[in-house]
C-alpha beads as a LAMMPS data file, in Angstrom:
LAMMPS data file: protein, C-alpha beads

152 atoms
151 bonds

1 atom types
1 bond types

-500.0 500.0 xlo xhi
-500.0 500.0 ylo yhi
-500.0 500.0 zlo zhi

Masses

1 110.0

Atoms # bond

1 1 1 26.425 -176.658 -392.443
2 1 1 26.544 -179.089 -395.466
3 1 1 22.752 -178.392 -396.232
4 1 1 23.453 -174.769 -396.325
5 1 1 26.275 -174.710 -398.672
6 1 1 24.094 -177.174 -401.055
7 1 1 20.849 -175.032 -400.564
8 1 1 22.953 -172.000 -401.277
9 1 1 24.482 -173.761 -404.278
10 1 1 21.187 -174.832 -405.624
11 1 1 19.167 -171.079 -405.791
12 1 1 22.887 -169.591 -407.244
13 1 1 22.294 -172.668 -410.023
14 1 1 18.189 -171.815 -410.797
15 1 1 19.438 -168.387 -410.678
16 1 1 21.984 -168.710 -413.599
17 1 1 19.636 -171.228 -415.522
18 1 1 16.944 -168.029 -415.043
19 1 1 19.105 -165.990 -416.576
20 1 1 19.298 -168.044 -420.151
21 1 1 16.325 -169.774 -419.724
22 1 1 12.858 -168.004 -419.489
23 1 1 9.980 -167.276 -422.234
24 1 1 10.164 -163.452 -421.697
25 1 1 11.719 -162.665 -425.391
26 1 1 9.214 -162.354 -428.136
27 1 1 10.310 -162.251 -431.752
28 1 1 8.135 -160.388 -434.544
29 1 1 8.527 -160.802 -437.838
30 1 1 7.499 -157.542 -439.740
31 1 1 4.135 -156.974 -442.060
32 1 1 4.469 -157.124 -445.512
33 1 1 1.922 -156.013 -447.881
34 1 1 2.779 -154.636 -451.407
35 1 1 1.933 -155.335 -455.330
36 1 1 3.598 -157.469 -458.312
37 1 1 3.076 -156.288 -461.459
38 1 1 4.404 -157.019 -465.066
39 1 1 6.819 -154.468 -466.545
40 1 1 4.312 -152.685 -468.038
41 1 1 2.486 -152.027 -464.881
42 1 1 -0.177 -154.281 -465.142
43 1 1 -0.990 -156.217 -461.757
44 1 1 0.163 -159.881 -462.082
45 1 1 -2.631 -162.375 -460.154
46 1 1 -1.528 -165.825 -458.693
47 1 1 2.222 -164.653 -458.194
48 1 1 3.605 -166.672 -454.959
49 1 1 4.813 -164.959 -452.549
50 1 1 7.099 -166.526 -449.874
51 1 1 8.639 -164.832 -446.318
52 1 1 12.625 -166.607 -446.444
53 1 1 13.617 -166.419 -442.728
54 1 1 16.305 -168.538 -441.210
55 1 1 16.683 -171.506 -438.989
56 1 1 20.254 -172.274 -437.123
57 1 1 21.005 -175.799 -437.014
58 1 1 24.243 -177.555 -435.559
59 1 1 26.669 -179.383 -438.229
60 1 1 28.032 -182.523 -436.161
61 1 1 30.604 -183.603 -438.511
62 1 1 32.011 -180.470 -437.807
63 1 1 30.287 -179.290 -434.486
64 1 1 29.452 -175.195 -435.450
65 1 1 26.465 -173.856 -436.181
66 1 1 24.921 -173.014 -439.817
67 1 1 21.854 -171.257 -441.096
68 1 1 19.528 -172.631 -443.384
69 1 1 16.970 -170.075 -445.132
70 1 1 13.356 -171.368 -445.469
71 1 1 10.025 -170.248 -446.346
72 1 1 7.804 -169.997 -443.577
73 1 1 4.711 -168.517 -445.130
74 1 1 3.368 -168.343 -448.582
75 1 1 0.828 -166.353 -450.139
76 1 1 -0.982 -165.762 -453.830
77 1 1 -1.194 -162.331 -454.988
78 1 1 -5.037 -161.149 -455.853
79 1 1 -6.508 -159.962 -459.016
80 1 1 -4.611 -157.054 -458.097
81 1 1 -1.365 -157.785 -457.486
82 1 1 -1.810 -157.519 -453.921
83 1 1 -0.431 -159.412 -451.581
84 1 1 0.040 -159.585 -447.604
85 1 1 2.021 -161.604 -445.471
86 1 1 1.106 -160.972 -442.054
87 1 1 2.755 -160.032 -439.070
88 1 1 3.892 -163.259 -437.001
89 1 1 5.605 -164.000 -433.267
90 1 1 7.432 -166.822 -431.861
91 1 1 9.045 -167.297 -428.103
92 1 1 12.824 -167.399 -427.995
93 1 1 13.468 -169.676 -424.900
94 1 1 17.169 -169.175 -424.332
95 1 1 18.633 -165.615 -423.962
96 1 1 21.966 -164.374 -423.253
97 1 1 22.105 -161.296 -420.759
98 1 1 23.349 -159.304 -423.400
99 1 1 20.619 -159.057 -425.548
100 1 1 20.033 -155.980 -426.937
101 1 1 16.217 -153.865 -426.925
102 1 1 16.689 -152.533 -430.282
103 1 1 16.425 -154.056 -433.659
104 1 1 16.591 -154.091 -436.847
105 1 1 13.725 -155.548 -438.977
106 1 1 14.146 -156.977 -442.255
107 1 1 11.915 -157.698 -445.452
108 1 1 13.110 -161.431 -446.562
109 1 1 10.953 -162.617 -449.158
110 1 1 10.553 -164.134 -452.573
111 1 1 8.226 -163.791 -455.867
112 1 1 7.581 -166.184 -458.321
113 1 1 5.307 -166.744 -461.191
114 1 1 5.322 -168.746 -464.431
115 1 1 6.868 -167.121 -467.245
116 1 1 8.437 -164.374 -465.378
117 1 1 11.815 -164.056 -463.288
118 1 1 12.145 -165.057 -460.319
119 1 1 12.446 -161.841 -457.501
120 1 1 13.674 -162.365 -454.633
121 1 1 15.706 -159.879 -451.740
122 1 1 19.179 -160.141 -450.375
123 1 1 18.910 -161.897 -447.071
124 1 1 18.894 -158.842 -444.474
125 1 1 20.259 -156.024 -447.124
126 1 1 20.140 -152.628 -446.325
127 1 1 17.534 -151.523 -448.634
128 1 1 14.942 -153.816 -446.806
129 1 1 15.003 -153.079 -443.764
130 1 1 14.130 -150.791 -441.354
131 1 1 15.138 -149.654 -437.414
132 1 1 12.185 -149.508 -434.880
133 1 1 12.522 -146.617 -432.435
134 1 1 9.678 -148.027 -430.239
135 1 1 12.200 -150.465 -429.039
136 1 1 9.591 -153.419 -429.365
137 1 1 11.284 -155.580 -431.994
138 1 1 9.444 -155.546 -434.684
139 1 1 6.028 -155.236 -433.623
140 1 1 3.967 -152.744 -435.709
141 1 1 6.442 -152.233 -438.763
142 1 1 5.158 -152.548 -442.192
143 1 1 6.964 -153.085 -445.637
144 1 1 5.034 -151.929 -448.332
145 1 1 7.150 -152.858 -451.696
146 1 1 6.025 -153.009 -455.237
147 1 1 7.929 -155.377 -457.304
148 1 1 8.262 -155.716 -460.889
149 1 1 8.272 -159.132 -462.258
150 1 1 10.621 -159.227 -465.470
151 1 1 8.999 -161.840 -468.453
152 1 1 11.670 -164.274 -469.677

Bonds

1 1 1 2
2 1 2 3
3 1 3 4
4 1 4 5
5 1 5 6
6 1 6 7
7 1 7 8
8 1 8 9
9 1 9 10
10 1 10 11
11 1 11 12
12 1 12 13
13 1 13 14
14 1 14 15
15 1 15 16
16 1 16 17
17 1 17 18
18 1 18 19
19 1 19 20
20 1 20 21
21 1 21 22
22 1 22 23
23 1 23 24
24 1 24 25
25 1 25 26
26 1 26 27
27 1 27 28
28 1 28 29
29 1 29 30
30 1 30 31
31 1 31 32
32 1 32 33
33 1 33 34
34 1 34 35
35 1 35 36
36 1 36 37
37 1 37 38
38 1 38 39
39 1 39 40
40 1 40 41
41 1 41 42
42 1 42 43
43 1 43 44
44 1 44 45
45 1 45 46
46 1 46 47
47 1 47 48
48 1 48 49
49 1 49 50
50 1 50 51
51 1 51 52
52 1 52 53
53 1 53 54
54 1 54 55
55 1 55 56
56 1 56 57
57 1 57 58
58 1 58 59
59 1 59 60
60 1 60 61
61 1 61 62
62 1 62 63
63 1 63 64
64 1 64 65
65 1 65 66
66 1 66 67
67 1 67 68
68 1 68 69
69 1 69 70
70 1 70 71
71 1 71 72
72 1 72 73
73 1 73 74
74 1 74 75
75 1 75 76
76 1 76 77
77 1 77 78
78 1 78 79
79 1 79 80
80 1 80 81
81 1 81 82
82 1 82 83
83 1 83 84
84 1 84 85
85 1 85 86
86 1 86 87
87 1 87 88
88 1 88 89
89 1 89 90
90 1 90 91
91 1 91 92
92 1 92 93
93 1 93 94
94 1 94 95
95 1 95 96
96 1 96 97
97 1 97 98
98 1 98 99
99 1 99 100
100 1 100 101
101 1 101 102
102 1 102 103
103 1 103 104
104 1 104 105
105 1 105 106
106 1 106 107
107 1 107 108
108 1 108 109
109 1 109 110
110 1 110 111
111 1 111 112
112 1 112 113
113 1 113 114
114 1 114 115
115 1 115 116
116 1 116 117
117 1 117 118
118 1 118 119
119 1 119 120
120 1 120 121
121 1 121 122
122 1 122 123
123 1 123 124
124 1 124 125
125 1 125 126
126 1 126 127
127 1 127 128
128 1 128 129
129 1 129 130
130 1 130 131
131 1 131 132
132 1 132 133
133 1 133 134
134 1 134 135
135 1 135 136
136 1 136 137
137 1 137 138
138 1 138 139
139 1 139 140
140 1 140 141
141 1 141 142
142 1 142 143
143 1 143 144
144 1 144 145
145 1 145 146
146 1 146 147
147 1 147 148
148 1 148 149
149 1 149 150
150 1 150 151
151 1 151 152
């Protein structure tokens, strides 16, 4: 009877681990292609361009979680002005049951050049983002911006 109850207590276990542990959720990162240029339209070349996403890391003096923005990808703009930072995916191992299909997707990044301002977005503001209706994260959405660098 006792190897029952631990048998029985053992696929109840594996089947609560299953539930927060599996490599089933994949997280996009949207497409970003657009142009830099001066403010009198001209295309600015070797501008970096940097996606800013965000890592959560735990604080153990004080034991709660924080997030830390970094740039995970960098790119140089082209004789045009034209940039691209691609569309990207990474495996989220540890999911909570309620975990939602849809999504919002968000344009993070920052521009920089010598001699010009600095441009960079507010972290997940309204004006860059955008709502997939395809329910797939953000697979397949693409942020075209053009940004104007300001000289100092």
């Amino acid at each position: 009877m006792k190897k029952i109850g631990d048998i029985i207590l053992i696929c109840v276990l594996l089947f609560l681990i299953g539930m927060f542990f599996r490599p089933e959720k994949v997280i996009y990162v949207p497409k970003i292609t657009g142009q830099v240029v001066d403010q009198n339209g001209k295309p600015i070349q070797n501008a970096t361009v940097s996606r800013i996403e965000e890592n959560e890391i735990k604080n153990e003096e004080y034991g709660h979680n924080e997030y830390v923005q970094y740039k995970s990808q960098t790119v140089m703009t082209d004789l045009n002005g034209n940039f691209e930072l691609t569309e990207k995916s990474k495996i989220d191992w540890f999911l909570t049951p309620l975990d939602l299909p849809f999504v919002y997707c968000y344009a993070n990044f920052e521009v920089s050049k010598k001699g010009f301002e600095t441009y960079k977005t507010d972290f997940n503001a309204e004006e860059n983002s955008k709502f997939n209706e395809s329910l797939n994260a953000c697979k397949g959405i693409i942020f075209k911006p053009k940004i104007t660098l300001k000289k100092l």
